[in-house]
DRENTORKOL-3810 file (N, C-alpha, C; in nm, 4 decimals):
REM DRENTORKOL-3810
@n.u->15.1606; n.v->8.2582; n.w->11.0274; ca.u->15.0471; ca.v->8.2255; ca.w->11.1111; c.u->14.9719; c.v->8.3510; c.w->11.1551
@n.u->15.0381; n.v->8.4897; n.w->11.2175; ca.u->15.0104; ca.v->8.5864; ca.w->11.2445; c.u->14.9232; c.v->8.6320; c.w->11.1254
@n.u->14.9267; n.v->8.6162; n.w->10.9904; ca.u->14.9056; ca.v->8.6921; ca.w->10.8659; c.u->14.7374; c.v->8.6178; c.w->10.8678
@n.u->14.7365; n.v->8.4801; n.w->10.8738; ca.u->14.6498; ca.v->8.3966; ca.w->10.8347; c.u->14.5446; c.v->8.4285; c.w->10.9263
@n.u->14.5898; n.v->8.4521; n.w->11.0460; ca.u->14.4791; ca.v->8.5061; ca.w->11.1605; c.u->14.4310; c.v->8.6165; c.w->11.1516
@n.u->14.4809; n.v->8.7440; n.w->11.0748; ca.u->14.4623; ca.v->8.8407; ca.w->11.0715; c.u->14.3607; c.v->8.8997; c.w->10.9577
@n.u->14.3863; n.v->8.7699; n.w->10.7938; ca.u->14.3297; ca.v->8.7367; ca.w->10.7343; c.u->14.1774; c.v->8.7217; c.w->10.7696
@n.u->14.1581; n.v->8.6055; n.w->10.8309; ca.u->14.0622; ca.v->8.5423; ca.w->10.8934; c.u->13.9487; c.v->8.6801; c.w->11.0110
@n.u->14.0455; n.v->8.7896; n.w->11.0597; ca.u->13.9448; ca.v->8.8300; ca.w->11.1531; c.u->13.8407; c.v->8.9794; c.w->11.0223
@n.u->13.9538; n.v->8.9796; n.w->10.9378; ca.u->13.9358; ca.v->9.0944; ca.w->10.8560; c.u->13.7612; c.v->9.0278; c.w->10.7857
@n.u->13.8574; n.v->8.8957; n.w->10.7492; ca.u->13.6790; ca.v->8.8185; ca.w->10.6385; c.u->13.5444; c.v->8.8338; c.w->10.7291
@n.u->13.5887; n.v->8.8202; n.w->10.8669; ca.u->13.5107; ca.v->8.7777; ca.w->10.9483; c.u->13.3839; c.v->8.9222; c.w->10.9361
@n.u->13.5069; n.v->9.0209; n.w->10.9811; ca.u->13.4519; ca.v->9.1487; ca.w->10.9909; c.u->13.3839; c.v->9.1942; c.w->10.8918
@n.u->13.3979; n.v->9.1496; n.w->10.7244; ca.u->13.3146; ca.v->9.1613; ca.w->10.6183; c.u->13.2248; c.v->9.1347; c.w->10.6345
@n.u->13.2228; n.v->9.0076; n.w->10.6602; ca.u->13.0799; ca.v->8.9051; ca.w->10.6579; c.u->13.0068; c.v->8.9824; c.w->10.7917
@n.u->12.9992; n.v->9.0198; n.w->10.8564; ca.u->12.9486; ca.v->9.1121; ca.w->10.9706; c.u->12.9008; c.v->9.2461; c.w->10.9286
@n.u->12.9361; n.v->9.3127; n.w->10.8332; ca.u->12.9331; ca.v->9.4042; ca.w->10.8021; c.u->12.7972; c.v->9.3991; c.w->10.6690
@n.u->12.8599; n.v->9.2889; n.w->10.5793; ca.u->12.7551; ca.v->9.2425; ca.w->10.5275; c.u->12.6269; c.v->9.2010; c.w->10.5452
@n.u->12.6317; n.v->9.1466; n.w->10.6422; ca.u->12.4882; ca.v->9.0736; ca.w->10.7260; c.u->12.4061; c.v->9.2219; c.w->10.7843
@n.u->12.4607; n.v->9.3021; n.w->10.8928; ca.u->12.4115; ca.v->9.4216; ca.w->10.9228; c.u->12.3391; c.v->9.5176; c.w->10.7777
@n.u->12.4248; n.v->9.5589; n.w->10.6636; ca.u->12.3787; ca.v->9.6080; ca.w->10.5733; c.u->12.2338; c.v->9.5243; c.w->10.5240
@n.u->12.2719; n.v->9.4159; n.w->10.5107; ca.u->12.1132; ca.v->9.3256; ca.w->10.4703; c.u->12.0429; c.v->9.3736; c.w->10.5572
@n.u->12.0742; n.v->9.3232; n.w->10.6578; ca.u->11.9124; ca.v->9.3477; ca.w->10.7535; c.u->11.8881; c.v->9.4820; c.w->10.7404
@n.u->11.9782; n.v->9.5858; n.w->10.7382; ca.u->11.9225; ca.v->9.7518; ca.w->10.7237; c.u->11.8137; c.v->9.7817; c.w->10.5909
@n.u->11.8813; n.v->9.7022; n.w->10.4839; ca.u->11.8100; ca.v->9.6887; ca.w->10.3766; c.u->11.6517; c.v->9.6280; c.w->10.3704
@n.u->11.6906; n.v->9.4841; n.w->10.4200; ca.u->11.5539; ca.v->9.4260; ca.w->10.4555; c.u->11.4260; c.v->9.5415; c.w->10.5258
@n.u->11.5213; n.v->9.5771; n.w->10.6574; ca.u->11.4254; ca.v->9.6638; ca.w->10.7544; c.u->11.3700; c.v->9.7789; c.w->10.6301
@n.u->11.4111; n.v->9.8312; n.w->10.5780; ca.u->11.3342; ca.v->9.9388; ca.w->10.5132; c.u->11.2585; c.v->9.9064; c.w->10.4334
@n.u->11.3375; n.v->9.7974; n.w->10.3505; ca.u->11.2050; ca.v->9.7387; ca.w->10.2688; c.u->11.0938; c.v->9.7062; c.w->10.3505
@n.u->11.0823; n.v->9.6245; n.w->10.4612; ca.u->10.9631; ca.v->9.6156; ca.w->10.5231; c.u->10.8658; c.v->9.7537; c.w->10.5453
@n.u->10.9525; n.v->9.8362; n.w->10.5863; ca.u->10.9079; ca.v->9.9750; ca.w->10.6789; c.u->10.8108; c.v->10.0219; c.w->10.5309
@n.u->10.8581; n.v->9.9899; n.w->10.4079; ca.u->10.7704; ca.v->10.0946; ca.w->10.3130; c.u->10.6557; c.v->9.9834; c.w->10.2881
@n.u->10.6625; n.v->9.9126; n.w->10.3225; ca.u->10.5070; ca.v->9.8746; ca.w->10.2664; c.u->10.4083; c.v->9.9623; c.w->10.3784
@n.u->10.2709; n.v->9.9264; n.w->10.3151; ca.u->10.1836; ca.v->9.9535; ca.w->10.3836; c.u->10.0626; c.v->10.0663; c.w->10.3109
@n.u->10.0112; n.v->10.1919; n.w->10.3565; ca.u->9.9267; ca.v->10.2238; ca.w->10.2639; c.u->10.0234; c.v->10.2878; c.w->10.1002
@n.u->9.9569; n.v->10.2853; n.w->9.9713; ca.u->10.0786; ca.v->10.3630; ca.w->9.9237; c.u->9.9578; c.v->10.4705; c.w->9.8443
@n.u->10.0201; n.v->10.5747; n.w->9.8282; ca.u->9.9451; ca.v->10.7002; ca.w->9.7305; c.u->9.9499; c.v->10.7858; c.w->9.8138
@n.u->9.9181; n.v->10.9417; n.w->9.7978; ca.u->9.9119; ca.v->11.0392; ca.w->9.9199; c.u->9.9134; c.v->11.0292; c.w->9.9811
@n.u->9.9976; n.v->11.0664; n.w->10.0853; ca.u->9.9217; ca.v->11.0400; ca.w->10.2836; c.u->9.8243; c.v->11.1528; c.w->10.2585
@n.u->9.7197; n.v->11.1705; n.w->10.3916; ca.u->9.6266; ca.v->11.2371; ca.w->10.4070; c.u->9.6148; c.v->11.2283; c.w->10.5742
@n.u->9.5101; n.v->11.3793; n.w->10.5985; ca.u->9.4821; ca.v->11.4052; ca.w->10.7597; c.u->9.3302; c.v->11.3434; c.w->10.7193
@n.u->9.2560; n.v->11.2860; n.w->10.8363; ca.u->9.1136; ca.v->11.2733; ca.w->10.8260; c.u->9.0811; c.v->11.3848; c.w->10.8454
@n.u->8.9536; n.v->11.4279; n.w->10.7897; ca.u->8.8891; ca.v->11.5661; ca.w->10.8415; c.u->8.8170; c.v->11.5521; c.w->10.9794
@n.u->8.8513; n.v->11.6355; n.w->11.0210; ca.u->8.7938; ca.v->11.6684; ca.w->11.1519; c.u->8.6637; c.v->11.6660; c.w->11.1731
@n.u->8.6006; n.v->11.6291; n.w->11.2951; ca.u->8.4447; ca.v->11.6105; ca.w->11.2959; c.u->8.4087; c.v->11.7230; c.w->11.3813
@n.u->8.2890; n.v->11.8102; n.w->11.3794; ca.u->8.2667; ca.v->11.9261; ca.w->11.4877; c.u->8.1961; c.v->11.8379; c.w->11.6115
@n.u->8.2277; n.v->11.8955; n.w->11.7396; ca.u->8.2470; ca.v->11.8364; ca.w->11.8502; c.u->8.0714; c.v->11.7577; c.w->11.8618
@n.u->7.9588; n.v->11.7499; n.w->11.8320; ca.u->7.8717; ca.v->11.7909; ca.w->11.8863; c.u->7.8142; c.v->11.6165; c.w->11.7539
@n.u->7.8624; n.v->11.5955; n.w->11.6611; ca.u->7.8403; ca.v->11.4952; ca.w->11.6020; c.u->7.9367; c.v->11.3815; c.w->11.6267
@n.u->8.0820; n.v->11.3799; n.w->11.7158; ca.u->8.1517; ca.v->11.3442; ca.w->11.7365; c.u->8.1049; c.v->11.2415; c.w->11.9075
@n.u->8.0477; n.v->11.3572; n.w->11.9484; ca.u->7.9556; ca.v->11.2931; ca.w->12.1048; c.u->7.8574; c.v->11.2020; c.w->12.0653
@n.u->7.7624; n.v->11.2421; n.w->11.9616; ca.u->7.6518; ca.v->11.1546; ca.w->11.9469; c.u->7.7239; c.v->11.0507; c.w->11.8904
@n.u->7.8067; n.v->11.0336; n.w->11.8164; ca.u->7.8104; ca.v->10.9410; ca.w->11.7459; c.u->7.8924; c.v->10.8034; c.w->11.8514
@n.u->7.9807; n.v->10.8227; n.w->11.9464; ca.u->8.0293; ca.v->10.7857; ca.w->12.0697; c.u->7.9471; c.v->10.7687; c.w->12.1586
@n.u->7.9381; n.v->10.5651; n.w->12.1957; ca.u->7.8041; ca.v->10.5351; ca.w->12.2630; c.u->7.8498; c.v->10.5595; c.w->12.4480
@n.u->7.7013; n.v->10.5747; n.w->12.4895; ca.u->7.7501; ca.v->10.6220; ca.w->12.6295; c.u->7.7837; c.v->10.5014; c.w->12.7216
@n.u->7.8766; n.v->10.5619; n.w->12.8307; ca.u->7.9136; ca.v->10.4595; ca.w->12.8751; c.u->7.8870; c.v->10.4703; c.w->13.0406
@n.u->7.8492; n.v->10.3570; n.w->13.0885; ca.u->7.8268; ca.v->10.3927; ca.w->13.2369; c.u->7.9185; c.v->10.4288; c.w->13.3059
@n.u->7.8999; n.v->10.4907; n.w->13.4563; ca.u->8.0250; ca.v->10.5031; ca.w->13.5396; c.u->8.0182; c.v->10.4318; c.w->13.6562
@n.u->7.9867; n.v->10.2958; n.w->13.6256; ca.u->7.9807; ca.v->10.1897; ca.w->13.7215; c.u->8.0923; c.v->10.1368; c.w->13.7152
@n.u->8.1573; n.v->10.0893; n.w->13.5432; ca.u->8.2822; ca.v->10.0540; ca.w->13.5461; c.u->8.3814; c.v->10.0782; c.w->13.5242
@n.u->8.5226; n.v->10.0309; n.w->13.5751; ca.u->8.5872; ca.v->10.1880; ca.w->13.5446; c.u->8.6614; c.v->10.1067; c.w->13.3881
@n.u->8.7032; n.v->10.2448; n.w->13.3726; ca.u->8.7463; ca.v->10.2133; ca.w->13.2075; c.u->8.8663; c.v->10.1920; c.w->13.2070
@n.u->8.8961; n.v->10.0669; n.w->13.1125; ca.u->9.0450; ca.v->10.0348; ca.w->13.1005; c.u->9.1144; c.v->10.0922; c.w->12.9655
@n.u->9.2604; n.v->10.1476; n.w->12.9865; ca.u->9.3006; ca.v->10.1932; ca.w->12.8763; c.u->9.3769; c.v->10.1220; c.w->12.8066
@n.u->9.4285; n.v->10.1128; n.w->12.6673; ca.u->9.5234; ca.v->10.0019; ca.w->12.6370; c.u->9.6475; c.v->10.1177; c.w->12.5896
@n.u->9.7260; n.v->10.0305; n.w->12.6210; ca.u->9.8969; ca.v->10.0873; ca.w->12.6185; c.u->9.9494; c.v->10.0843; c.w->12.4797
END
């Protein structure tokens, strides 16, 4: 009886072990999609076309930031 239980916690612990490895697997597969070919930096804009191009905003309201 001792053997059969001991049996039983070992399978258990496979199948646990198994399930974790999937999802690690899954998770990365997810993680690589998305753009694929070179990464790249955008080029930088000089400060002065960067203002104009950014519409003005009053200071009546105050500005909310998002998190």
């Amino acid at each position: 009886m001792v053997l059969a239980a001991a049996k039983r916690a070992v399978r258990g612990a496979k199948i646990k072990a198994i399930g974790c490895l999937l999802a690690i697997l899954v998770a990365m597969g997810l993680g690589g999609c998305g753009q694929t070919g070179p990464l790249y930096l955008p080029k930088e804009q000089p400060q002065s076309e960067a203002a104009a191009e950014q519409p003005a905003q009053s200071n009546s309201q105050p500005q909310s930031s998002n998190p």
